[in-house]
N, C-alpha and C positions, 0 to 999 in steps of 0.2 A: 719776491718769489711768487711764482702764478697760485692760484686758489689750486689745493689740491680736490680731486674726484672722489668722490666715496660711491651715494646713491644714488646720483644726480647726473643731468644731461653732460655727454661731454662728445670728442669726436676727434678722430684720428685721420689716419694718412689722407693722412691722410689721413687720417684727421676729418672734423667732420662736423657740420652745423644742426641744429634742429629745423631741416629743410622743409617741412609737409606741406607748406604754400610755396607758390613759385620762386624759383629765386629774385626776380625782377619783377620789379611792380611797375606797374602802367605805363608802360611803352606807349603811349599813342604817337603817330605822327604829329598832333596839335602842340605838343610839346617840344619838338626835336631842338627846337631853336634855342630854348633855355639851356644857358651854361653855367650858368652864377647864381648860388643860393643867396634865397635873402640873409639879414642879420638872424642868429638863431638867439635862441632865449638861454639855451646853456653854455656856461663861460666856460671852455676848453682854459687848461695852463699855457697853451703854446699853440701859435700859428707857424708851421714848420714849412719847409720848400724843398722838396726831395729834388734829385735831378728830372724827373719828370709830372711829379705832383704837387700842388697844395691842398697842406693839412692842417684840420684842427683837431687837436688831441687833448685828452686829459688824462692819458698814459704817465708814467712815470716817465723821467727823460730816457731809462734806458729802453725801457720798452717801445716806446715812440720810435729811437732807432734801431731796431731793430725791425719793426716792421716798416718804416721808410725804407730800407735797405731791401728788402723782401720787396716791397712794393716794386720797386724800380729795376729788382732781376727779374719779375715775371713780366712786367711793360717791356721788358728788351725781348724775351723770349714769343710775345706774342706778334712785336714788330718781326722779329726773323722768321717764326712763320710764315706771315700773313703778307710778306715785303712785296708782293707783287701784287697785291692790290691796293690799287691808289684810294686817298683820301674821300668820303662823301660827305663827309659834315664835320664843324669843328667837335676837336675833341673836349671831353670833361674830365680833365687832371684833377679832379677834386675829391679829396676824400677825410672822413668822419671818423675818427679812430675812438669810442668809449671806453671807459674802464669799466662802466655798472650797465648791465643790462635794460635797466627803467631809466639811465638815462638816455640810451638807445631809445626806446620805445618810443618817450615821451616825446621827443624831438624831432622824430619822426612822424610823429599824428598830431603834436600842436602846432612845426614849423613849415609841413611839408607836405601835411595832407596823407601820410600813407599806413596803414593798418602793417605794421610787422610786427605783429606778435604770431610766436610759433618760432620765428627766423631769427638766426644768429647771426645775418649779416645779407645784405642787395643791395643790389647797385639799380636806383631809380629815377625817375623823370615825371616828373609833373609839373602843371605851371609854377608851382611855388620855388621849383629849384631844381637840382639833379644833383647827384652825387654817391658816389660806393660806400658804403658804410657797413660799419662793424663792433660790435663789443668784444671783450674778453674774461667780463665774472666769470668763475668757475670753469674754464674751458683750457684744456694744457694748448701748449704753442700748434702744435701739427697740426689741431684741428683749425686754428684760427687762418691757419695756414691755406688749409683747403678752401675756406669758404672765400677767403681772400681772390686764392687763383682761381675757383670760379666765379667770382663777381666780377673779379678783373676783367675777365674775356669778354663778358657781358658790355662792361664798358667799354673797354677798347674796342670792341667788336660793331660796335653804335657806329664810331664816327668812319669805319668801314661798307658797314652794311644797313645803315638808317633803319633799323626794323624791319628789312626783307628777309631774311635768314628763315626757314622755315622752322617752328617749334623744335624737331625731332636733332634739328642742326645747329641750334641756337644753344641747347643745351647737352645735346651730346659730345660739342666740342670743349662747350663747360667742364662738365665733368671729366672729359678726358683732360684738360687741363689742371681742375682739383684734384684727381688724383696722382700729380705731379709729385717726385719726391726733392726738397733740396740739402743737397747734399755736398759739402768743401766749396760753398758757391754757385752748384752748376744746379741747372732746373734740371731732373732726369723725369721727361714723360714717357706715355705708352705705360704707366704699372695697372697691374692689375691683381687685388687681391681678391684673400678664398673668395667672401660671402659673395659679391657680387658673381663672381665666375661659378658658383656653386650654383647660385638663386638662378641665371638666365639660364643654364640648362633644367634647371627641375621646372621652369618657363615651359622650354620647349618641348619637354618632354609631356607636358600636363595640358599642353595645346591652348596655352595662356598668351603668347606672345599675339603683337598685335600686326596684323596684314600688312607685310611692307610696303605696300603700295598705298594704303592706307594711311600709314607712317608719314611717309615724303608727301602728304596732301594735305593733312591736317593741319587745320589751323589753331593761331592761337586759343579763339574762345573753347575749341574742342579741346584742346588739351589744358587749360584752365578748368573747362569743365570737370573733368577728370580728376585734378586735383583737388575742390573743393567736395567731390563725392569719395576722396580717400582710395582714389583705384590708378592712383599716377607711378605707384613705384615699379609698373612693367614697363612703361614709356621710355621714362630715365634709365632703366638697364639697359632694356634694348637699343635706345640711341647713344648712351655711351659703349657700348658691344660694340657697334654697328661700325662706329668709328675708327675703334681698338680694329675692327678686320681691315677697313677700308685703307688704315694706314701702314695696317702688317703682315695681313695674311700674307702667304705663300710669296716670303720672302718680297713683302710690299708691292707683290702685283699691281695692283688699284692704285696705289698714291697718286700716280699720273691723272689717271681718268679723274680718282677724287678731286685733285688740284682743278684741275676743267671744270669740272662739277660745283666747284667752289667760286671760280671766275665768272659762270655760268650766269650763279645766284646773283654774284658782284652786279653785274650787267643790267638786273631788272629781267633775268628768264624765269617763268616759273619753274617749281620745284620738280615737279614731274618732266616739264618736256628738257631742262637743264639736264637730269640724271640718264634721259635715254639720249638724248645726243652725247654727252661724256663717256658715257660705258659702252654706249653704239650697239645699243639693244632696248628691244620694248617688251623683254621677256624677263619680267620685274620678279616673277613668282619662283622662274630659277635661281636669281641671281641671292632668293630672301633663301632657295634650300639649300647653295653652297655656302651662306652665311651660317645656317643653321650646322650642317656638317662641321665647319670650323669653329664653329661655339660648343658643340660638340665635345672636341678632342681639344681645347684649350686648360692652359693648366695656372693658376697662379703666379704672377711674377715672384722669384726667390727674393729678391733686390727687395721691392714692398712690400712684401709680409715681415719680414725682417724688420724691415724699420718699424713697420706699425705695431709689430709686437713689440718689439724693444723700446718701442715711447711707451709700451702699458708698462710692461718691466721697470719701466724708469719710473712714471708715476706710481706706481704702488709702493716702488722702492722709498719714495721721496717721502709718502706717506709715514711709512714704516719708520724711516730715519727720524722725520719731525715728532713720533713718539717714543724713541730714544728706543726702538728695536733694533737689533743689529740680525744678519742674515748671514748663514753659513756655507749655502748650497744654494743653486736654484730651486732644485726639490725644496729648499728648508723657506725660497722666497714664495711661491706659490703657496706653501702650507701656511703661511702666517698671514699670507693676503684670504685666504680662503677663512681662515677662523673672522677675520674683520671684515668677512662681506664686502670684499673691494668689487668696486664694477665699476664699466664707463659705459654709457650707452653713444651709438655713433650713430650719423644720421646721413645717409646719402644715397644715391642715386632714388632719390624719390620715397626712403624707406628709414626705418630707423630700427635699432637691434643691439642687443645691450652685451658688452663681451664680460666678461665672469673670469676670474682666476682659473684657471685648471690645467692637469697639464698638455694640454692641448696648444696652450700658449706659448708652450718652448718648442714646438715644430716649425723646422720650415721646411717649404716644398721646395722637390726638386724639379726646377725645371731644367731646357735644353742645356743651359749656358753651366753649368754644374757638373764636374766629373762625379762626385757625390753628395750623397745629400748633406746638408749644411746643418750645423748646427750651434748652440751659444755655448758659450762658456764664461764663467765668475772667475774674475780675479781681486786681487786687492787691491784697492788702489795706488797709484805712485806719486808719493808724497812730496818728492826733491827735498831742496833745502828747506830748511824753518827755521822762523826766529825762536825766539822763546815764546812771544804770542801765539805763535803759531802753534807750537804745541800745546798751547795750553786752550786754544781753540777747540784741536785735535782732541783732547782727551776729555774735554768738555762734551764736544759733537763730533765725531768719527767720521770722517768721509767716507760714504756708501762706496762699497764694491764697485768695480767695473764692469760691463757686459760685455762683450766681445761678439763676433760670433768666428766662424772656422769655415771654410772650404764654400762660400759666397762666391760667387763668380756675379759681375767684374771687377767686386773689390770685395772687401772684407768692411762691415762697420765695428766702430767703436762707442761707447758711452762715456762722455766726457763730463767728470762734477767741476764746480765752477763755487767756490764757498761763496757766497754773499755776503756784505757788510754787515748786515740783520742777524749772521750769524748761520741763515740755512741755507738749500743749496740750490741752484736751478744746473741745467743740464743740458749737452746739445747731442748728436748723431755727428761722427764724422767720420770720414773714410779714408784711414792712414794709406802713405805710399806704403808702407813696409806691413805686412802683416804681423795682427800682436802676436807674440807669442803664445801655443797653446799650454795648458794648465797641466800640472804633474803629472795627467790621470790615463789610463789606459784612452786606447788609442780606438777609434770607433769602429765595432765589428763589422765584421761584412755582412751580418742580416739586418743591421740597423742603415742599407742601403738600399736603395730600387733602383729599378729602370730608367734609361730616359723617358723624359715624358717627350711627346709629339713635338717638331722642331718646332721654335717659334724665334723669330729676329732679336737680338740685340736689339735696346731701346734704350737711346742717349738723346 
């Protein structure tokens, strides 16, 4: 079972790493050539061979597959993006999966030369080696998840764009990639949850956001800089925003141009004169106030808050259960997480922000795609048949409720327990064809609804 959260780092839909330094360390050109780490000094249990990577891991075996499996949908997912732009360097299918955080560390700065403390996980390059790497002490799956698909882009992105991608591009497409949710197999990007959508408009409104033109020029060391003076999490909103417009506003006006703009890059054009020939304008300062407008009136994806609450739902739930509490109501889960100081702290787009029990946590917003607003509901769980162990498991340790939620558009999730041989439980997200059945209880008023929010595209 994963280390449960209490008061300690953790990270969600998305999930989410302790990011405050870059995600990538030392990109130089002097490096590009290196594709094969040396011998490390930490003996992994297994040298594994996903369909597109080799791993070394000191994972449990299930856990090992589980993240090879992960690994190898979001490599497919970046090739179908990215499929029209041809190869520029080999790639680095190599990757480092820890179990302990120090021994991430250690391995990193004795075998490899690179200072990652702060980080939960990057994908780097220097002479001694290259490779993505990751721990998972104390961290539930969603976040490991995130940091995953953003490291991944980083390196897939390498043997595409050699280190031309400009900072604002390089990580904006990151995050729009971390913030991916997966769900029955499929990668669903384009989400976006409250804080980030909250935090870049109190940006623009506070006159914090940074000069789009400014943006598309900056360089690496300006934007390092930035980060080692603690003033990087406008960057990271704003360049994952940026992207989130580029690839949806006004029913994906841009994608076109963006895609040009991205061949552009591909090419060896620089960042400025690539974005006025793709948009076929040199009137950068309108193009940063229609962006502002639609950042604006932008609303939370329902799809990704949904989940990202219902992983804190699960992990507190998990909590709850490993001290033999049982829950009656959501009201009654919230209350029992709230007496034991439950919290995760997440950490992304440049920033990091601790989410708390409350009930705030059982809303979800309604965005376009929603006839009404959505919300969860507890049920019991369904137990099928048992043997006699099995019940005697059951009555020992009760499988935690289920979450559901109700009136999600385009699907409905569910909360699925999975008992462990150890006896507790881990737990996944998944999105029945058939919606679950909702619970006894009156049916949801019509004041417990709103308006549509401002249209926004489907995003699959």
């Amino acid at each position: 079972m994963f280390p449960r959260v209490a008061s300690i780092l953790l990270r969600l839909l998305l999930g989410m790493v302790t990011i405050a330094l870059p995600f990538s360390a030392n990109r130089d050109s002097s490096a590009m050539q290196q594709s094969a780490p040396r011998e490390v000094r930490w003996r992994p249990s297994a040298e594994l061979r996903s369909k597109h990577y080799r791993i070394l891991s000191d994972l449990s075996q299930d856990e090992s597959r589980v993240y090879c499996a992960h690994l190898d949908l979001i490599y497919e997912e970046y090739a179908r993006r990215l499929s029209s732009l041809a190869q520029r360097a080999p790639e680095i299918p190599f990757v480092l999966m820890f179990a302990k955080e120090q021994d991430y560390l250690s391995v990193l700065r004795n075998t490899y030369g690179v200072n990652a403390t702060g980080s939960g996980g990057m994908f780097f390059i220097t002479p001694e080696g290259a490779a993505l790497a990751f721990f998972i002490e104390g961290l539930p799956r969603s976040r490991v998840f995130h940091v995953v698909q953003h490291e991944g882009f980083h390196q897939y992105a390498h043997s595409r764009f050699v280190g031309t991608l400009p900072p604002w591009l390089n990580e904006g497409l990151a995050e729009y990639f971390g913030e991916a949710l997966v769900i029955d197999g499929r990668l669903i990007v384009g989400q976006a949850s409250p804080e980030p959508v909250a935090a870049i408009k109190a940006a623009i409104e506070a006159g914090t956001t940074i000069d789009f033109l400014r943006l598309l020029t900056m360089t690496s060391d300006e934007w390092n800089a930035n980060v080692r003076a603690g003033s990087a999490a406008v960057q990271y909103m704003q360049s994952w925003s940026m992207v989130q417009f580029l690839s949806w506003a006004e029913n994906s006006r841009y994608a076109g141009a963006f895609e040009g703009y991205l061949r552009r890059i591909h090419a060896g054009m620089p960042s400025e004169r690539a974005f006025v020939e793709a948009f076929e304008t040199n009137d950068v300062k309108s193009f940063e106030n229609t962006w502002k407008a639609w950042a604006r009136a932008s609303t939370p994806s329902s799809l990704g808050t949904a989940a990202m609450r219902l992983t804190f739902l699960a992990e507190g739930m998990t909590e709850l259960s490993e001290a033999g509490i049982k829950v009656e109501s959501l009201d009654d889960l919230i209350a029992k997480l709230r007496e034991r100081n439950f919290k995760t702290e997440v950490s992304v787009h440049g920033r990091s922000a601790s989410i708390e029990a409350s009930p705030a946590i059982l809303e979800i917003p309604q965005d376009a795609l929603a006839k009404v607003r959505p919300v969860f509901d507890l049920l019991p769980p369904k137990l099928g048949r048992q043997t006699t162990a099995d019940r005697k498991r059951e009555a020992e340790h009760p499988t935690p409720p289920s979450i559901t939620t109700r009136g999600l558009e385009p699907r409905e999730l569910v909360l699925k327990w999975t008992r462990q041989r150890a006896g507790g439980f881990d737990y996944e997200i998944e999105s029945p064809k058939i919606a679950p059945p909702a619970p006894k209880a009156p049916a949801v008023k019509k004041s417990d609804t709103k308006p549509s929010s401002p249209k926004t595209p489907a995003k699959d």
